[in-house]
C-alpha positions as CSV (number, residue, x, y, z in Angstrom):
1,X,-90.4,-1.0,14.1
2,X,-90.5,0.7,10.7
3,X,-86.2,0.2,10.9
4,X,-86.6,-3.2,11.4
5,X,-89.1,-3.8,8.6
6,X,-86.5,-2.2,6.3
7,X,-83.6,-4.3,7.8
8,X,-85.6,-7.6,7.1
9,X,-86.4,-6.3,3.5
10,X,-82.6,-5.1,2.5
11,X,-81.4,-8.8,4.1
12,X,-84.1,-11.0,1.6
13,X,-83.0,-8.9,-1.1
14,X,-79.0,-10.1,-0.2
15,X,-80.5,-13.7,0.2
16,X,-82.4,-14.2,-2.9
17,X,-79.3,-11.8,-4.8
18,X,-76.8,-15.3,-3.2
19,X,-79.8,-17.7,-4.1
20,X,-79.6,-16.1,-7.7
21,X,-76.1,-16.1,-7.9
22,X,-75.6,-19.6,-6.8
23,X,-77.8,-20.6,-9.2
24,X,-76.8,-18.8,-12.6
25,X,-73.1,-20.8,-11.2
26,X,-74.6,-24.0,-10.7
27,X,-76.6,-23.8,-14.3
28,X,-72.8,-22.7,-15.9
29,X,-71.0,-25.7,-14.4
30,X,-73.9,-28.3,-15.5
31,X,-73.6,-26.7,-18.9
32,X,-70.7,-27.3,-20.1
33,X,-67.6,-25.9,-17.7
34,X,-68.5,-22.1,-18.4
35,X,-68.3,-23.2,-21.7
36,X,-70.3,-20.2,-22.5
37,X,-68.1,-17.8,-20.5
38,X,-64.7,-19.0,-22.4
39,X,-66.8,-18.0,-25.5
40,X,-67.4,-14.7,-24.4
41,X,-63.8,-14.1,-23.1
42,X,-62.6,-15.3,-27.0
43,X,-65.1,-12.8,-28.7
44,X,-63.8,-9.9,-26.5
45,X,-59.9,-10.6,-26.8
46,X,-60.2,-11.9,-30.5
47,X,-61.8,-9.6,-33.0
């Protein structure tokens, strides 16, 4: 029973880690095309 209880735990934590996920993408692509990603890649390979 206690096994189980931990099972159920470790899965929400992978579901709301997807939810979370899904959501920082969804958030990029509204905001410009990872408009703020490019700008990150062109600090790092630019100095």
């Amino acid at each position: 029973m206690h096994k189980r209880g931990v099972e159920l735990t470790l899965q929400t934590i992978v579901i709301a880690a997807i939810l979370l996920v899904v959501a920082v993408v969804l958030i990029a692509i509204f905001t410009g095309k990872f408009s703020w990603f490019n700008v990150q890649i062109s600090e790092c390979s630019g100095d």
